[in-house]
PATORLUM-677941 format. One record per residue (C-alpha): x, y, z. Coordinates in steps of 0.2 Angstrom, whole numbers, plus 2048, in hexadecimal, padded with zeros to 3 digits. Layout:
<rs>
XYZ/...
</rs>
This chain:
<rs>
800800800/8078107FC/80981E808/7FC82A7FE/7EE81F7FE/7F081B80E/7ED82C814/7E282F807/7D5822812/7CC826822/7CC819833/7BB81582A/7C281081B/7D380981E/7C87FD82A/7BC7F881A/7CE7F4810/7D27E981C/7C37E0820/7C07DF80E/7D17D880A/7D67E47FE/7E67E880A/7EC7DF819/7F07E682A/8027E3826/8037EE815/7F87FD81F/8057FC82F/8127FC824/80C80D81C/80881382A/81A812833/82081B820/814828823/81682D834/82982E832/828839824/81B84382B/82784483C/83584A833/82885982E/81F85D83D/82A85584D/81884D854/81E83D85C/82883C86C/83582E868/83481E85C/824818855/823806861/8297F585A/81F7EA859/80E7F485B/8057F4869/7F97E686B/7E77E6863/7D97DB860/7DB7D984C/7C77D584C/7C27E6853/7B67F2849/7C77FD847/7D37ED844/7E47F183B/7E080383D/7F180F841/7EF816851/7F882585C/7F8828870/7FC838879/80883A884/7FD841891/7FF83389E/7FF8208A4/7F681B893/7FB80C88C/8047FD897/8167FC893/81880C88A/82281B892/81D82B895/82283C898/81484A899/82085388D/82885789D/83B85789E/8398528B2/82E8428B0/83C8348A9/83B8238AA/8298208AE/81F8138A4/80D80E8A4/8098018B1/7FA7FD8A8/7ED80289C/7E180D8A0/7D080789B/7CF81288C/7DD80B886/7D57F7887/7C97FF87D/7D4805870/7DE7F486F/7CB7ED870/7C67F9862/7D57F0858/7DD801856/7F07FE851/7FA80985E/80A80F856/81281E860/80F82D86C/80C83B867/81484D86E/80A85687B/80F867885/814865897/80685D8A0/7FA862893/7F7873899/7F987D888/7F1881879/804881871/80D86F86F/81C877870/82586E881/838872885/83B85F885/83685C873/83586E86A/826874860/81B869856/818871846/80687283C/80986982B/7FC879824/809886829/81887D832/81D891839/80C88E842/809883852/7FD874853/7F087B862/7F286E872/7F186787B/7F085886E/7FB861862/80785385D/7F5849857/7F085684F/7FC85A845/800844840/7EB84283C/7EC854832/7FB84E826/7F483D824/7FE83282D/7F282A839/7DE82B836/7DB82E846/7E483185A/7E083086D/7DE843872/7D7849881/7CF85A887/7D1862897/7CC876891/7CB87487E/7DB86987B/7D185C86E/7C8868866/7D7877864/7E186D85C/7D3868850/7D087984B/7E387D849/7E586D83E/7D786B835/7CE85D83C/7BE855847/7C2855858/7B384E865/7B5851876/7A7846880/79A84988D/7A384689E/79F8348A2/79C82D890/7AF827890/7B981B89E/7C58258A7/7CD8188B3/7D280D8B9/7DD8168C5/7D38258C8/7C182B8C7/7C283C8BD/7D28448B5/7D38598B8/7C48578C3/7BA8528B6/7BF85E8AB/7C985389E/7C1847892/7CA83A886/7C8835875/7D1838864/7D4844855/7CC83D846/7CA846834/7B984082F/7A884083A/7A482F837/7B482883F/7B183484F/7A082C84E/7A681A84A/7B581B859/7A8822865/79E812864/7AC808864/7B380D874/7A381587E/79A808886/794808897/7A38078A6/7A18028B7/7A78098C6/7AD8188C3/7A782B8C8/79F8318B9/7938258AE/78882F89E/77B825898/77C81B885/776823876/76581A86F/76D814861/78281385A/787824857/78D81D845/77981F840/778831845/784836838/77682F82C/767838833/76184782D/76185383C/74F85B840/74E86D842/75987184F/75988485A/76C888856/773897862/78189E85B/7908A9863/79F8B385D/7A58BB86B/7AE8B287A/7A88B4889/7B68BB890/7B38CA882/7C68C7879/7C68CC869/7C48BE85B/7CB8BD84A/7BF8C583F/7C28B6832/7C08A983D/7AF8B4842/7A98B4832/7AC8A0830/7A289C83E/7958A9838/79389F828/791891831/780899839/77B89D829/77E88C821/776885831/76789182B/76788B819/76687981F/75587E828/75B87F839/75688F847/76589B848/7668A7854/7738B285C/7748A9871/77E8A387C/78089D88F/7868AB89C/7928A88A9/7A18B08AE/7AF8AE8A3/7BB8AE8B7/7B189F8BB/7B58978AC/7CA89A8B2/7C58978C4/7BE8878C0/7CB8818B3/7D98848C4/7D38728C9/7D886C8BA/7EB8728BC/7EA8708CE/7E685E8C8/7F685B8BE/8008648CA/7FC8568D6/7F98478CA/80C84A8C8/80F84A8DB/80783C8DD/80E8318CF/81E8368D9/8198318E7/81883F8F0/82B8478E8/82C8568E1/8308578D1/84285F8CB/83B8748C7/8488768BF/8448698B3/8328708B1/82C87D8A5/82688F8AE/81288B8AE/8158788B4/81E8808C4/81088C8C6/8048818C4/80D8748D1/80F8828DD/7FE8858DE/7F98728DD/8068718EE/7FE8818F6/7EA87C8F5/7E087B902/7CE872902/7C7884902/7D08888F3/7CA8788EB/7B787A8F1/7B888C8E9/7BD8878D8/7B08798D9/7A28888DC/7A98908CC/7A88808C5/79487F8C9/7918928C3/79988D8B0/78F87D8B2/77D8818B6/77D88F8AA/78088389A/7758768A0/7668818A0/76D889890/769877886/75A87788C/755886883/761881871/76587286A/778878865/783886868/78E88C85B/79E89585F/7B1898856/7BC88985D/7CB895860/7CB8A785F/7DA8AA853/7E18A1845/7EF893849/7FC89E853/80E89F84C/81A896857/81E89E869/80E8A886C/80A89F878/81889D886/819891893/829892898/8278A589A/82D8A98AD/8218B58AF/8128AA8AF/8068A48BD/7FA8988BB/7E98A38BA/7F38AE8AF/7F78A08A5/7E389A8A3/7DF8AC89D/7EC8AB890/7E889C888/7D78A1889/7DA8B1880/7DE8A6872/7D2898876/7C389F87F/7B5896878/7BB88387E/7BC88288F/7A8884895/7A587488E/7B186C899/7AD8758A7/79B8708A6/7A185C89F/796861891/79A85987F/7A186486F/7A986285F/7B486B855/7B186B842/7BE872835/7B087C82B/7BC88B826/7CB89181F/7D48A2820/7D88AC810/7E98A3811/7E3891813/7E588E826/7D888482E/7C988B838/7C1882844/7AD886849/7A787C85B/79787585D/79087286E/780869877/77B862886/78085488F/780844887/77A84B878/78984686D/77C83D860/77784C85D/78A855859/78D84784D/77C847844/77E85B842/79285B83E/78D84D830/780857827/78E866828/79B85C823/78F856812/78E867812/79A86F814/7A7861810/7BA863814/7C285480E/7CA85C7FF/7D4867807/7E586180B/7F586A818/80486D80D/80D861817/803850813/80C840812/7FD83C804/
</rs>
């Protein structure tokens, strides 16, 4: 199989070549390890060598044979090593799988390699010290959005259908926007978390994956969503797979739509006017539009994201065992964020946890008036390389949420509120970067996302347009 018609096939379709016999597992592994090395060699995405052999996988899985990525964002896959993209993490490997991770071997997803991360994922930039600066294969002077960045940037050039990602203020669906892609964060609950702890970032950080097409979100989703037991939180199934929704018609829907942040930052007027068009294509296709949004304080929304860098502050303790890790090994926002993960009291926790509740309740009622909320995904175009600085000395870690949010301020209310969005990449800039426009609804109410980001993709279809550094 050659490495342009590989990439040229979705998980979806490499999966029907298979099972059809047309290629075996074998030929599309072997593409797949030409690809991601060329696309490396562009883009600096994965954190070491791809893994040989490949992880193991259940050859008979609805994804069997398919290339697969992980992040390195944590104790993922047994056996593997990992870092946080942290030059003061070494040595430490994966005890065992997390139960996402059975899934994705269950799924028979062909895991390959990690992929780059920033430091304890707390950037919209994937530009850690330990690695350097994963570049965007549209523009490699411009950076990738995080904090799934070094997924992002291997899905967008071709080199793997889909990746693990995960979401803890907007890092699935930023780097989908930046790169052009589908990127699903899920209801809190609809996804296993465990089994070693109950919620990640307070509840705040969902896990799933990059994809480039709708129906493989859709496809994965029922692949790896059924019900858990045992852990904190639990969303109920969807009536029926999630891979039918991308086939039904949506009924008229009472779309709200919003361009300005709730923090009242400006946004690009381009990527305003793509997100505008979107309304009016929504519109067209006989859907209610109108100009809405949930109110809350934009401060609650950084008060409440705190737990989740309190979180990775003492995630990392703990994985120490109580030791503190080397500052002077850590990147300026990681120390800030330790710091304040060290100094917390139960006050200070039960006071970001109010915050949490007044973004919360505010959205939950808000679905009960729309059916979907249509916002920009970022704010700005893809930012050239060190706008965002994480290693700047002079950053504290609420100073820090405010910057990034400056640059992504629409993301983060949806995980605040453990509410489901996607990001679709519906527009491009007047110099062919990728815009990426967020749709969101209430809880559990993914069946709805995929049915409405189908008929927009039939639409408004994206599959022709390719980054210039493409291994197909």
């Amino acid at each position: 199989m050659e490495v342009h018609e590989y990439a040229s096939h979705d998980a979806t379709g490499l999966r029907e070549l298979i099972a059809t016999g047309q290629v075996t597992p074998v030929e599309v592994e072997d593409a797949a390890r030409r690809a991601l090395a060329a696309a490396h060699a562009d883009l600096n995405a994965l954190t070491g060598p791809l893994y040989e052999p490949a992880l193991t996988h259940d050859p008979d899985g609805p994804f069997g044979g398919v290339p697969f990525l992980i992040k390195d964002s944590g104790p993922v896959a047994r056996g593997t090593a990992f870092r946080l993209g942290s030059r003061a993490i070494m040595g430490a490997v994966a005890s065992a799988d997390t139960e996402l991770m059975a899934r994705f071997r269950a799924a028979g997803l062909v895991t390959l390699g990690q992929t780059t991360a920033p430091e304890w994922s707390l950037s919209f930039a994937t530009e850690p010290v330990l690695h350097g600066p994963t570049r965007n294969p549209w523009a490699p002077d411009r950076g990738v959005g995080g904090s799934s960045g070094g997924a992002a940037a291997l899905v967008a050039a071709g080199a793997v259908p889909l990746a693990h990602a995960s979401d803890g203020a907007g890092s699935i669906r930023v780097p989908a926007a930046a790169c052009g892609l589908v990127g699903l964060k899920p209801t809190r609950g609809r996804l296993p978390v465990g089994p070693a702890v109950g919620e990640i970032g307070f509840g705040a950080v969902q896990e799933f994956a990059l994809t480039r097409t709708v129906r493989d979100a859709a496809r994965l989703l029922d692949a790896i969503s059924a019900p858990h037991h045992g852990e904190k939180h639990r969303t109920p199934p969807p009536v029926r797979p999630y891979a039918h929704e991308i086939d039904a018609r949506p009924e008229p829907l009472r779309v709200a739509i919003c361009v300005e942040p709730w923090s009242g930052v400006p946004v690009d007027p381009e990527v305003a006017d793509a997100t505008t068009t979107v309304g009016e294509l929504l519109e067209w296709l006989g859907h209610r539009v109108e100009p809405a949004r949930p109110e809350f304080a934009a401060e609650d929304v950084i008060e409440a994201l705190m737990l989740g860098g309190v979180a990775s502050g003492l995630a990392v303790l703990r994985g120490g065992r109580g030791r503190r890790p080397d500052p002077s090994l850590l990147e300026a926002v990681s120390r800030a964020f330790l710091r304040e993960a060290e100094a917390a009291t139960a006050l200070d926790v039960l006071t970001m946890l109010d915050a949490q509740h007044r973004v919360t309740h505010p959205v939950g009622t808000f679905f009960t008036r729309y059916d979907v909320l249509v916002t920009p995904t970022l704010g700005q175009l893809p930012a050239p390389h060190g706008t965002l600085r994480y290693d700047d000395p002079g950053q504290d870690a609420r100073g820090w949420l405010r910057r990034i949010l400056e640059y992504g301020p629409f993301t983060a209310p949806f995980n605040v509120s453990g509410t489901p969005a996607i990001s679709l990449p519906l527009g491009q800039s007047r110099t062919g970067l990728p815009i990426g426009v967020q749709l969101a609804a209430g809880h559990a109410r993914e069946d709805l996302l995929l049915r409405l980001a189908a008929q927009l993709e039939q639409a408004a279809p994206w599959q022709d347009r390719s980054p210039s550094l493409s291994v197909g």
